[in-house]
C-alpha positions in Angstrom: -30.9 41.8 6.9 -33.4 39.1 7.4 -32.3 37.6 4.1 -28.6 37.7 5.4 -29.6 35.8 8.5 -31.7 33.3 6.4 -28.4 32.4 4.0 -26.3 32.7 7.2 -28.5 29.8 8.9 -28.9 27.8 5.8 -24.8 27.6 5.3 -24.7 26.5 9.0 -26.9 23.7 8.7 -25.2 22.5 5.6 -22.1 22.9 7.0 -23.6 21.0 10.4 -25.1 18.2 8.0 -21.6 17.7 5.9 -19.8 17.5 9.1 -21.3 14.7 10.6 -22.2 12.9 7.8 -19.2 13.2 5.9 -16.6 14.1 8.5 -16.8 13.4 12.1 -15.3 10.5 12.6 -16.9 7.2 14.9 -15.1 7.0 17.7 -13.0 3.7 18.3 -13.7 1.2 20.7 -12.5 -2.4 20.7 -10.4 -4.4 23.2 -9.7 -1.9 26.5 -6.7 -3.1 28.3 -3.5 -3.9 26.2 -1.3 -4.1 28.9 2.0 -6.9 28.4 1.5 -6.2 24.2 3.9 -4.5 22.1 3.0 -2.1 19.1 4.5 -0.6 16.4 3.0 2.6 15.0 5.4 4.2 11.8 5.5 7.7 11.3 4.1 8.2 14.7 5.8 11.8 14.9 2.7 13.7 13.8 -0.6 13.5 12.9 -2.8 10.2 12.6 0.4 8.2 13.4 0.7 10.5 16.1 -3.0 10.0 17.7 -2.9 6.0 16.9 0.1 5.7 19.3 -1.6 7.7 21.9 -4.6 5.6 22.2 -2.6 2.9 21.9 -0.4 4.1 25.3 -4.0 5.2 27.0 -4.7 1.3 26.9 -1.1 0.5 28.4 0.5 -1.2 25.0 4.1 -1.0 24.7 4.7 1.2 22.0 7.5 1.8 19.3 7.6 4.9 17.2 8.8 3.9 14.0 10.2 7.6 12.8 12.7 8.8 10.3 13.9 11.9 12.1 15.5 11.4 15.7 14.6 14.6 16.8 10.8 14.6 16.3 10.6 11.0 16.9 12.2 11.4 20.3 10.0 14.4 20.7 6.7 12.7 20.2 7.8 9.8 22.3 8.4 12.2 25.2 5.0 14.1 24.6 3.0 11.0 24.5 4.7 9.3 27.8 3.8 12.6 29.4 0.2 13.2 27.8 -0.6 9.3 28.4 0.9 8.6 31.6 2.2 5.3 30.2 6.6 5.2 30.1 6.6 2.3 28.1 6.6 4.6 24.9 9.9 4.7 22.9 11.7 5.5 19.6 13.2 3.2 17.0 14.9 5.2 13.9 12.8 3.7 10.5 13.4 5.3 7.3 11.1 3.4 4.3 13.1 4.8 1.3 16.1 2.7 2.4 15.9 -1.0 2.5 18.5 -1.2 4.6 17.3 0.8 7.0 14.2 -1.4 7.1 16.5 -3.9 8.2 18.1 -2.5 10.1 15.3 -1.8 12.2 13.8 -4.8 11.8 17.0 -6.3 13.2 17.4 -3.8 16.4 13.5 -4.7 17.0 13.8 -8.6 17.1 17.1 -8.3 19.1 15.6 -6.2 22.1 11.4 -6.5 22.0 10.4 -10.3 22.8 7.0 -9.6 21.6 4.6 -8.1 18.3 1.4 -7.8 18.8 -0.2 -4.8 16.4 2.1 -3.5 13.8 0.4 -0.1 11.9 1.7 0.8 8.7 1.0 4.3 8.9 3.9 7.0 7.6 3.3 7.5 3.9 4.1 10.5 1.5 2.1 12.0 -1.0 4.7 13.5 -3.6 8.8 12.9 -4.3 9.1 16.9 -3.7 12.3 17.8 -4.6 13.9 14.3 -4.1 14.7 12.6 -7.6 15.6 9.2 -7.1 16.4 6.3 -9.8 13.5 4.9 -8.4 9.7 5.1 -7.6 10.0 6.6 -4.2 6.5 6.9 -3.4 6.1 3.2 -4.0 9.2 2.3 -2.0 7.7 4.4 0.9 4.7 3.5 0.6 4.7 0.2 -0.4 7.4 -1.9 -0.8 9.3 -0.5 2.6 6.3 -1.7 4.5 6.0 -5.1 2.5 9.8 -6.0 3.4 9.1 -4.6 7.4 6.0 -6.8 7.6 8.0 -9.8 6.0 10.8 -9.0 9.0 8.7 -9.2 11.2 6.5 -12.2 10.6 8.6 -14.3 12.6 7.6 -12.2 15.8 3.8 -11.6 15.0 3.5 -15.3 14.6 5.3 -15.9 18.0 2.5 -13.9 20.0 -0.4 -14.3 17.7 -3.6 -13.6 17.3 -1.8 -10.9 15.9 -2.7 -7.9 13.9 -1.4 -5.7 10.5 -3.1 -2.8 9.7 -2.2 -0.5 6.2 -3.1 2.8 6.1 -4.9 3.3 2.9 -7.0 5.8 1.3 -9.8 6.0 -1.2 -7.8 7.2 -3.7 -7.4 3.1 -4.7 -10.1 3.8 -6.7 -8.1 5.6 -9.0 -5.4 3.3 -8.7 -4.1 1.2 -11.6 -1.1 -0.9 -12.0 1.3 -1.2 -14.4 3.4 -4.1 -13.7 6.0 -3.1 -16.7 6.4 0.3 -15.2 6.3 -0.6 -11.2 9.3 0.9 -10.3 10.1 3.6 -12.6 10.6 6.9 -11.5 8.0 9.7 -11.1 8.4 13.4 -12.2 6.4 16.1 -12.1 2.9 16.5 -10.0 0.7 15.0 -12.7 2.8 11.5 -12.3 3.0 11.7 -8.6 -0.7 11.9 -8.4 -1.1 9.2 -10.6 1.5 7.3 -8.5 0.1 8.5 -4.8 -3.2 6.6 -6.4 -1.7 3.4 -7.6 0.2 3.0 -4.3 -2.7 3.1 -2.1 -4.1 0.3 -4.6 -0.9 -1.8 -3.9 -1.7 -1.0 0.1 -5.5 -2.2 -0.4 -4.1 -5.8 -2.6 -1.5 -6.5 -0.1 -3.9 -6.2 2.9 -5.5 -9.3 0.7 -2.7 -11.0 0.1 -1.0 -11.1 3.2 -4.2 -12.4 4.6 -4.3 -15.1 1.9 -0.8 -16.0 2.8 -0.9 -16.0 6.4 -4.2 -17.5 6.8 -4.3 -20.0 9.8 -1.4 -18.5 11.4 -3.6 -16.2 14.2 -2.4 -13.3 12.1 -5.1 -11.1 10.9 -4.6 -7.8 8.4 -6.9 -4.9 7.4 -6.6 -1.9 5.4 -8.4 1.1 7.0 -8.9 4.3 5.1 -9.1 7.0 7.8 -11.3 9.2 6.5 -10.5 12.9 4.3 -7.6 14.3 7.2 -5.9 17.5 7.7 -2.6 16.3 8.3 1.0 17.2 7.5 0.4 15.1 4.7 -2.2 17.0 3.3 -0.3 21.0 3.3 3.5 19.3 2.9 4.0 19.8 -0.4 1.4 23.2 -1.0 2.8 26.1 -1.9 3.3 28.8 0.6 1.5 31.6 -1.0 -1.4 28.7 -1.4 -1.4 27.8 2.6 -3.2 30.9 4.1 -6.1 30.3 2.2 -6.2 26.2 2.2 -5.8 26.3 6.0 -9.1 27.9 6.6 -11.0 25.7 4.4 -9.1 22.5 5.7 -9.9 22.7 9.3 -13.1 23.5 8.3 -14.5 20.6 6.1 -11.3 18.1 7.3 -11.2 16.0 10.2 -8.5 16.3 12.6 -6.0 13.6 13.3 -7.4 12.4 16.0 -10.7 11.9 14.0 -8.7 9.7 11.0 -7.2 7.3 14.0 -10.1 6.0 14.6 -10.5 3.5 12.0 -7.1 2.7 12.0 -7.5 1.6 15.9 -10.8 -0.2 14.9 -8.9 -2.5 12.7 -6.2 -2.5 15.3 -8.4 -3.1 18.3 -12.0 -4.2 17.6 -12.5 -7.8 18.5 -14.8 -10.2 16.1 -13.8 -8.9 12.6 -11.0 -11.6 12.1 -13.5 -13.2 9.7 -13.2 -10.4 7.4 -9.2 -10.1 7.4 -7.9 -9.2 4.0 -10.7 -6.6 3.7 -10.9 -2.8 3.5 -12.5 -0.1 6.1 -13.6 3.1 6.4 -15.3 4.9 9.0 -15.0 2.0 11.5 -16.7 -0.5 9.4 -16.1 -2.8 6.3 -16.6 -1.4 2.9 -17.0 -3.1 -0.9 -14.0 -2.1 -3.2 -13.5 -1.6 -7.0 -12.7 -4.9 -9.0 -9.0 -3.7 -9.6 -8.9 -3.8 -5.6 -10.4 -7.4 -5.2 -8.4 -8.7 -7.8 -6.7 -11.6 -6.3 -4.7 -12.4 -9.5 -2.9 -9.0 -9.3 -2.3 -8.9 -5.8 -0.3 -12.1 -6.0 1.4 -11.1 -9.0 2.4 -7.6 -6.8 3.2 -9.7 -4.1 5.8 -11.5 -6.5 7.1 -8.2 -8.1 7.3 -6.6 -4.1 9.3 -9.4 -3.1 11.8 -8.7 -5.9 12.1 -4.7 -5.7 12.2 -5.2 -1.8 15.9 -7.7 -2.8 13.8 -10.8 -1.2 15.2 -14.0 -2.6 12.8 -15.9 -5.4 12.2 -18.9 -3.4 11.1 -16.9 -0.2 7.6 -17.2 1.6 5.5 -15.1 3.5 6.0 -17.5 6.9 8.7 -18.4 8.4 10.3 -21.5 7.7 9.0 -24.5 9.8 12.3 -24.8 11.7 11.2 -21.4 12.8 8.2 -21.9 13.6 9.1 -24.7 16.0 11.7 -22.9 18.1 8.8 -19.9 18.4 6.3 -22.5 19.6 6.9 -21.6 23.1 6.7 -17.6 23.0 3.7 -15.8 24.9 0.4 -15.4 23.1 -2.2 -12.8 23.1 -4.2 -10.7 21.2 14.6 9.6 2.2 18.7 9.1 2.7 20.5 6.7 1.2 22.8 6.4 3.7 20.9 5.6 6.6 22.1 6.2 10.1 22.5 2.9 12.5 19.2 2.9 14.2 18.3 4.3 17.6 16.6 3.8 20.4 14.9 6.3 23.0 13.9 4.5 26.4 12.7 5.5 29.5 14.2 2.4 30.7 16.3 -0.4 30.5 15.7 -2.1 27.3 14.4 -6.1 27.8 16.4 -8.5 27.1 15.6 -10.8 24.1 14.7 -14.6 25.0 17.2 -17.1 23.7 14.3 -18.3 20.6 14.3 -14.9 19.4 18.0 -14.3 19.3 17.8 -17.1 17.3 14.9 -15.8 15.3 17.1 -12.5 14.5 20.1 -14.6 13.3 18.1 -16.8 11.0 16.3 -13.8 9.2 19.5 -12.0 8.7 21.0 -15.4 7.3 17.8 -16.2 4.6 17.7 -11.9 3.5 20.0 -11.5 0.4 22.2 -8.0 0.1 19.5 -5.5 -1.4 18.4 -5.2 -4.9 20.3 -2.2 -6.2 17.3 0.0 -7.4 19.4 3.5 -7.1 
């Protein structure tokens, strides 16, 4: 008995040790009040996206949930007006395997928000399941989909900077290596999409530096956080059923909740001070060193090149806005898988703002310089 309670004891203050060493999260602090700013949370249905738009509502942000499905998106939207007491919480339809539902929703955005402050790239997936495209779908969802929204939407973060970006990445960059002859090809079997999940979150981590590089001096800052080992939807989507009963257990036990993974996401989003160290990587609220593939600026640019093409940007396009642009925006506010994608909506609690004369023009000129989209299907 005595040697039962001993082992029983000694489990529990291993397990107590591992917990807050390795999987409590820090909580978030950073800037308290974000009343008159606008943010833009994807995959915000459920888990970490989910818990990043809540804080984000707590504060008083404007917020957009960025959602593939109507019906959860619209769901969580209601849930976290109610749970945050904030109405200015609404959905926008996003899907990232379709570039021109990226578009699209980059389009709807500019023609109805007047501002951008914090866009989170958060939705992700972790394997193709039983989706077999003609392309690398994990890298269009969760890479180059987010590459082409963040280029959309330049034009706006600029407008209202200091602005932020923040990627949700993961430490599996480490295992991460790209193969610029084989970027796009498609991925079978759950040997490949492992390989791919890994060299996707690499491409997140390089782009975080290269956006910085190209946007530097324009008030926009961007981050890659890695929130942390999660149990998410993310984590069980793709497990077998017969497998779930017995991962479940062992999940909540040595995994932190969403909540818990938000929290360095919001740091990067929030925390005032670190726009020295834009371009950089964090995990657990603070800034961490990264492998040399990940610091590599040479292969981020040439991704950067390579994501402008498979996203059906024009060769000759930049990062910023063109300086015609940039003067008309000179006057704004500043501050802090289908293939046939359906026209995007929007849940609001009220009427929708109307869009300032510069932006309208803003919208027009981006949907003139885009060229029709790279046929990768």
């Amino acid at each position: 008995m005595e040697a039962l309670l001993l082992g029983t004891g000694l489990l529990l203050g291993a397990y107590v040790l591992v917990y807050y060493n390795l999987v409590k999260a820090p909580p978030c602090g950073g800037i308290g009040n974000l009343r008159g700013r606008t943010a833009v949370v994807t995959g915000a249905n459920s888990g970490i996206g989910k818990m990043t738009a809540l804080e984000l509502a707590r504060r008083g942000a404007r917020v957009v949930l960025a959602c593939r499905s109507r019906e959860r998106g619209e769901a969580a939207a209601f849930d976290l007006r109610q749970e945050s007491g904030n109405n200015e919480v609404i959905f926008m339809a996003l899907d990232l395997a379709s570039l021109a539902s990226v578009r699209a929703f980059a389009t709807a955005f500019l023609s109805s928000e007047p501002r951008l402050d914090i866009l989170i790239h958060n939705a992700g997936i972790s394997s193709c399941g039983r989706t077999r495209e003609a392309f690398n779908l994990l890298l269009r969802v969760n890479h180059i989909g987010p590459f082409l929204l963040t280029h959309l939407l330049l034009p706006c973060l600029k407008a209202c900077a200091p602005s932020r970006v923040v990627v949700v990445a993961s430490a599996a960059h480490c295992r991460g290596r790209l193969d610029f002859k084989r970027l796009d090809r498609p991925v079978v079997g759950w040997r490949q999409e492992l390989r791919a999940y890994a060299d996707t979150k690499l491409a997140n981590v390089l782009f975080a530096r290269e956006l910085a590089n190209q946007l530097e001096g324009t008030g926009i800052t961007c981050y890659a956080a890695h929130p942390g080992p999660v149990n998410s939807e993310l984590f069980l989507r793709h497990v077998p059923g017969w497998l779930r009963p017995l991962l479940c257990p062992l999940a909540w036990l040595v995994l932190r909740a969403p909540k818990g993974g938000a929290q360095t996401p919001l740091y990067c989003a929030l925390q005032e001070g670190i726009e020295p160290l834009s371009g950089r990587y964090f995990a657990n609220c603070h800034v961490e060193e990264v492998p040399p593939a990940a610091r590599d600026d040479r292969a981020a640019h040439r991704l950067w090149e390579a994501s402008k093409r498979l996203a059906g940007l024009g060769p000759g396009e930049d990062a910023e806005p063109d300086e015609d642009s940039q003067s008309e925006d000179s006057g704004a506010p500043s501050s802090l898988s289908t293939p046939h994608p359906e026209e995007p909506t929007v849940s609001q609690p009220y009427p929708t703002p109307q869009s300032s004369p510069d932006l309208s023009k803003m919208t027009h000129r981006i949907q003139a310089k885009v060229e029709p989209e790279t046929q990768l299907s």
